[in-house]
N, C-alpha and C positions, 0 to 999 in steps of 0.2 A: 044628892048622892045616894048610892044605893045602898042595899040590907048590907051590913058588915061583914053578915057571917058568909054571903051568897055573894059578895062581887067577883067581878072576874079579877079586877086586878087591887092588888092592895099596893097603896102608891103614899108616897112620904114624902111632903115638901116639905123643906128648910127654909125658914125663916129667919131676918134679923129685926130686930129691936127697931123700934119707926112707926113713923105715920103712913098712909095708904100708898105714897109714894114708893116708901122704902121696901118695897115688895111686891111681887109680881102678884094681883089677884086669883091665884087658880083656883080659888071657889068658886067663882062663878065662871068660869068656863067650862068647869064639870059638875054643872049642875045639870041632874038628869043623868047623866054619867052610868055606867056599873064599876064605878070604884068606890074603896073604902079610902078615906082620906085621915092619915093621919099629920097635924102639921108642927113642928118642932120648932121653937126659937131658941137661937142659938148668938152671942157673941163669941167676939175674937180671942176673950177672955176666960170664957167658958170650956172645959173639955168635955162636952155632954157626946161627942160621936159614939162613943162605946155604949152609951145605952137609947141607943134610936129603937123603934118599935121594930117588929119585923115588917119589912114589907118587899115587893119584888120588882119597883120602881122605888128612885128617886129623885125627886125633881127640885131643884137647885132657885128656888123662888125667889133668892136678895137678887133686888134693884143694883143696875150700874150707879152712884154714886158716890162724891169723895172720901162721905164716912163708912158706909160698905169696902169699901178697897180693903183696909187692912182681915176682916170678916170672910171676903171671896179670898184673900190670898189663904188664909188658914181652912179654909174649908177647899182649894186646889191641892194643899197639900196632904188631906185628912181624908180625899175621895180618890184620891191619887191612882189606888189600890184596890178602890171597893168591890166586895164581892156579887153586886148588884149592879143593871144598868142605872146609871147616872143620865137625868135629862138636863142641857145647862151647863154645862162647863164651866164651872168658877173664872178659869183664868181665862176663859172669852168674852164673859159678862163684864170681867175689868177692863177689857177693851173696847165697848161698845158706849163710851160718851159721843155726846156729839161732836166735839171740836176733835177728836180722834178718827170718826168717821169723815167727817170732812175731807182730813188730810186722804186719808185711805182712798175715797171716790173722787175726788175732784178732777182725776185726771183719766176718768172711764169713761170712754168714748159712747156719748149715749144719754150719760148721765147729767144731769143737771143738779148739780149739789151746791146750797146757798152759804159762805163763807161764815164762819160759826168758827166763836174765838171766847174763852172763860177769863169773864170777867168778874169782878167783886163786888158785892153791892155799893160801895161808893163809888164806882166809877161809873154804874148805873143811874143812879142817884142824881150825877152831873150831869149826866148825859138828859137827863130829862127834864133839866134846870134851863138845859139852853148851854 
């Protein structure tokens, strides 16, 4: 990422609490970059919006999810407003499972979309028993 003082863009992703999953990697897609990255974690619990850094991007990094859902819904209603562009849209990120998109495409001429249904891990578990 580039000199702090000298990027062009100063860009702030939000984080939630998780493993590599739980979060969109945008380190490494702006590496080499001219931006200054500053990156925040935040739960659903937490009211830390009021002292984000400054910056003139921000980009909405928590992963689709079951335990993120409660996280993008407070952070949908917390950017709602904000005086800054938002990249990410919380409440589109909560719409983007797979067995959600399924339903969405299955019927788009074109599309070939594979039947994708949320299961539990014990009924995985069976499923691999026979």
């Amino acid at each position: 990422l580039g000199d702090r003082s000298r990027a062009a863009i100063r860009l702030l992703a939000v984080m939630g609490a998780g493993d590599l999953m739980a979060n969109s990697p945008i380190e490494f897609l702006l590496e080499d970059a001219d931006v200054a990255l500053d990156i925040v974690y935040v739960t659903d619990e937490l009211d830390a919006f009021r002292h984000f850094p400054e910056h003139d991007v921000l980009f909405v990094a928590v992963a689709e999810n079951e335990q993120n859902i409660p996280l993008l819904n407070k952070l949908s209603d917390a950017l709602a407003a904000w005086p800054r562009p938002v990249v990410n849209d919380p409440a589109r990120i909560a719409r983007l499972s797979r067995d959600h998109n399924c339903a969405l495409l299955k019927e788009v001429t074109g599309v070939d979309m594979p039947v994708t249904v949320r299961v539990g891990r014990s009924v995985l578990e069976q499923v691999s028993r026979g």
